[in-house]
C-alpha beads as a LAMMPS data file, in Angstrom:
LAMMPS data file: protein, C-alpha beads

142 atoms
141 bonds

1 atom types
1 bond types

-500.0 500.0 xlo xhi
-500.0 500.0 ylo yhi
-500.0 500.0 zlo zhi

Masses

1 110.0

Atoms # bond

1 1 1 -41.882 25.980 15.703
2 1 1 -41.606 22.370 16.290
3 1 1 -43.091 21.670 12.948
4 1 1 -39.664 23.097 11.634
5 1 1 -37.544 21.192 13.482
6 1 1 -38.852 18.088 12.532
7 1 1 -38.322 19.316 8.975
8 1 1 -34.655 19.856 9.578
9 1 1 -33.857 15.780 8.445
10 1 1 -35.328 15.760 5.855
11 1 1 -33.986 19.275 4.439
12 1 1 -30.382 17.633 5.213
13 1 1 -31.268 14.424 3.246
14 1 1 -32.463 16.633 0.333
15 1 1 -29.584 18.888 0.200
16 1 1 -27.004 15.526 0.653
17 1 1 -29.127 13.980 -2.234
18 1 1 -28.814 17.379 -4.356
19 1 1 -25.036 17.948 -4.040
20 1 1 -24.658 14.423 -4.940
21 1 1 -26.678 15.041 -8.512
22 1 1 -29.941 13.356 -6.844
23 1 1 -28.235 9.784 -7.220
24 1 1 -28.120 6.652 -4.475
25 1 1 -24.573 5.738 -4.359
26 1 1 -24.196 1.811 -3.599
27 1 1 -20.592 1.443 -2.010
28 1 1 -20.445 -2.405 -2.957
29 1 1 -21.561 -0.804 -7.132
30 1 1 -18.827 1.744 -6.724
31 1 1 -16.020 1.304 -4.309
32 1 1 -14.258 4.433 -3.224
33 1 1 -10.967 5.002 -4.828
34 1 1 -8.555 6.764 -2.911
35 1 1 -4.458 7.071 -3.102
36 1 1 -1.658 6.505 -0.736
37 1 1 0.359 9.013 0.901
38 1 1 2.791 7.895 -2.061
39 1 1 -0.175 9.337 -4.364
40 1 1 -0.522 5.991 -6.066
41 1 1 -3.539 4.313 -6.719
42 1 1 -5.279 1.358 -3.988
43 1 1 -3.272 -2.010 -4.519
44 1 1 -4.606 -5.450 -4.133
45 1 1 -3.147 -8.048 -1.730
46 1 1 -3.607 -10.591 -4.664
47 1 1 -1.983 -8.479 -7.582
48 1 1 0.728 -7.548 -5.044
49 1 1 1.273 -11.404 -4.120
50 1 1 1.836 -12.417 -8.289
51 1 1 4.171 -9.667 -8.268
52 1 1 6.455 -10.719 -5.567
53 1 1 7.284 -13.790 -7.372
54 1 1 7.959 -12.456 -10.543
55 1 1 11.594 -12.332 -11.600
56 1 1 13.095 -9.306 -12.742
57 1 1 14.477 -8.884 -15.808
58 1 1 16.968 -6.520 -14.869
59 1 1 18.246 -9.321 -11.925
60 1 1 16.703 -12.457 -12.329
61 1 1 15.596 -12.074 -8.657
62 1 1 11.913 -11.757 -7.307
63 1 1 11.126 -10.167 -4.004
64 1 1 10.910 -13.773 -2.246
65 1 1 13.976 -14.903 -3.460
66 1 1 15.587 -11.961 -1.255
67 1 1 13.171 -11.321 1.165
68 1 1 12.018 -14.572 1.867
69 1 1 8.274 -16.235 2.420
70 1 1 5.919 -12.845 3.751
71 1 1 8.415 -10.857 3.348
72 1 1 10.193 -12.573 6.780
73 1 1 12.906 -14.423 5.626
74 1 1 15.442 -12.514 4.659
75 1 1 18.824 -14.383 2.591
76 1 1 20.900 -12.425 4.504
77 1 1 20.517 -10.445 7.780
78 1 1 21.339 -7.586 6.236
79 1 1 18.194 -7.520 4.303
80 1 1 14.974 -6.246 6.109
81 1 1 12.234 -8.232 7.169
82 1 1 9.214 -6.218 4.983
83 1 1 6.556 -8.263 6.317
84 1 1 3.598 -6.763 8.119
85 1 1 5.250 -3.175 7.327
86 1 1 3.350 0.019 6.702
87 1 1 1.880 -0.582 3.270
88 1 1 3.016 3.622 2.554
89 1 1 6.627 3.231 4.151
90 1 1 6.691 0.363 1.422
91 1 1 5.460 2.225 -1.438
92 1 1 7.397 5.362 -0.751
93 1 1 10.856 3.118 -0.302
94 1 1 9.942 1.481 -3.652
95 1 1 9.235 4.702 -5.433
96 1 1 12.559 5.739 -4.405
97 1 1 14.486 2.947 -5.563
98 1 1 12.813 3.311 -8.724
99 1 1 13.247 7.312 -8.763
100 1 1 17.235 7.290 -7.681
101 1 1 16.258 8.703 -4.812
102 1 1 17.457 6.245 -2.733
103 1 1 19.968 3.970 -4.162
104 1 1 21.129 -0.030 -3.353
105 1 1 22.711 -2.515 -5.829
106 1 1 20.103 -4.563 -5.934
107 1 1 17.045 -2.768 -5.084
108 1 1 17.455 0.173 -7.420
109 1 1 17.581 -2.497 -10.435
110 1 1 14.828 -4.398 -9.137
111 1 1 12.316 -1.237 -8.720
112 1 1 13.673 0.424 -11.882
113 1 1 10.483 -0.710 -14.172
114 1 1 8.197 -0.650 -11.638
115 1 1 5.284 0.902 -12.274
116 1 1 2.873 2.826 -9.879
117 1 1 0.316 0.305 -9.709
118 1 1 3.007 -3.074 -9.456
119 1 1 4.215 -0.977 -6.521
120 1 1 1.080 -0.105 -5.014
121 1 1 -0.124 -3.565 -5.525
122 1 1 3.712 -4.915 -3.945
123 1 1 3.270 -2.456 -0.756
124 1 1 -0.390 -4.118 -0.417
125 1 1 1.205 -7.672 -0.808
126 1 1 3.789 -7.124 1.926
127 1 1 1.780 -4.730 4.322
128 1 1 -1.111 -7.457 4.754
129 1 1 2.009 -9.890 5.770
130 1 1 2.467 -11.175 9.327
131 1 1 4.733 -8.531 10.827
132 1 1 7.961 -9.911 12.562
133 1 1 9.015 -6.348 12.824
134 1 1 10.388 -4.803 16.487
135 1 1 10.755 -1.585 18.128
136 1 1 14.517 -1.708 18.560
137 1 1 13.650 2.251 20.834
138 1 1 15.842 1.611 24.219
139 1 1 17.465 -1.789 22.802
140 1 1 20.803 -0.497 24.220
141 1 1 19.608 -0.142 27.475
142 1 1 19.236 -3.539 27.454

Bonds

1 1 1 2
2 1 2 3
3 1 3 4
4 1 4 5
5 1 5 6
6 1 6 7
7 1 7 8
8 1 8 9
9 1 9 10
10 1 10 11
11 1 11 12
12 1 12 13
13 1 13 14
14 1 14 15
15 1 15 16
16 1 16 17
17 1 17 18
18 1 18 19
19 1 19 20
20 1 20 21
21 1 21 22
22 1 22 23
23 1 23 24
24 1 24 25
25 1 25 26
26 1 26 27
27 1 27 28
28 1 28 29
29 1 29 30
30 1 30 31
31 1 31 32
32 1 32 33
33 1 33 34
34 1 34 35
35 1 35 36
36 1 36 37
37 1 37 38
38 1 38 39
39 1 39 40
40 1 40 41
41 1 41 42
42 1 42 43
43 1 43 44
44 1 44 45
45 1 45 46
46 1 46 47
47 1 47 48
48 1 48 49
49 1 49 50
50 1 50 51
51 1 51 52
52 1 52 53
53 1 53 54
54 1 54 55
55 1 55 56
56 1 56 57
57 1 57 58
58 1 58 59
59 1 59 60
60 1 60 61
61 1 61 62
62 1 62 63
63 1 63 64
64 1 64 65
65 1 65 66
66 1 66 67
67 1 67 68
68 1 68 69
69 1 69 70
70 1 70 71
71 1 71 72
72 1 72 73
73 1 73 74
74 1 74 75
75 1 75 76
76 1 76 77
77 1 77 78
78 1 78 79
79 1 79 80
80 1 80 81
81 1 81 82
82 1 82 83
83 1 83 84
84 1 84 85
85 1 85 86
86 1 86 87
87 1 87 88
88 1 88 89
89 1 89 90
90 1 90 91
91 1 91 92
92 1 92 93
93 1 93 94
94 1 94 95
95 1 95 96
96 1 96 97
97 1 97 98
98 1 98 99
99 1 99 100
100 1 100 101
101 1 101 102
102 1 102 103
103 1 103 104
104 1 104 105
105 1 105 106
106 1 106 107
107 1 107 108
108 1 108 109
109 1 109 110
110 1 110 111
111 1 111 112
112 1 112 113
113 1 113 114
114 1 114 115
115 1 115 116
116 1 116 117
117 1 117 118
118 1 118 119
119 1 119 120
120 1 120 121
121 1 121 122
122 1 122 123
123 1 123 124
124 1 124 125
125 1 125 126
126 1 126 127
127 1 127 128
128 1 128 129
129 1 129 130
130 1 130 131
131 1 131 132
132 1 132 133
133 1 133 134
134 1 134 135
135 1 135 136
136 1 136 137
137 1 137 138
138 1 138 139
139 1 139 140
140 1 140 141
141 1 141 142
């Protein structure tokens, strides 16, 4: 009875190695791809930082130029402070701009050609920012 126990391991490593066609999978060889809860692809800080300082065509206006450096320096107070946001809060707010779901002067122009992965890679950018952002919850008890 023992015997079989000890087997146990090695039956589990067998059957792991058989439902994954008998193949070692090396994570650094084949990084795992998942999606946001946007369902876009994984976006790189990098790709997302080039992007943020690209001008739009439809403006003339990149992301720093209203946003300001990391996403923390807004032009105008009105604007929000992006920086250190949640990279999906990001990606679903540009994916609305783009889709006229949700609609501003200046944002629904800028996301309009956006595409999935420019907006994945943005969210990235700005998520990986030092946040300045504040729980304003019981503010006016203040």
């Amino acid at each position: 009875m023992t015997r079989s126990f000890r087997a146990l391991p090695a039956l589990a490593l067998a059957g792991l190695l058989a439902a994954c066609g008998g193949q070692e999978h090396d994570a650094e060889a084949q990084p795992a791809r998942t999606t946001s809860s946007a369902g876009l692809p994984n976006g790189t800080v990098e790709a997302g930082e080039q992007a943020a300082h690209v001008k739009s065509a439809a403006t003339g206006q990149t992301c720093i130029d209203c946003h300001g450096a990391a996403g923390n320096v807004p032009i105008d107070p009105t604007y929000p402070k992006i920086g250190g946001q949640f990279r999906d809060y990001l990606a679903h707010s540009l994916q609305a701009y783009r889709d006229g779901d949700r609609e501003h002067a200046l944002m629904s122009q800028q996301a309009a050609d956006l595409s999935d992965q420019q907006i994945a890679d943005l969210a990235a950018y700005f998520a990986a920012q030092p946040s300045q952002l504040r729980d304003l919850h019981g503010a006016h008890d203040r």
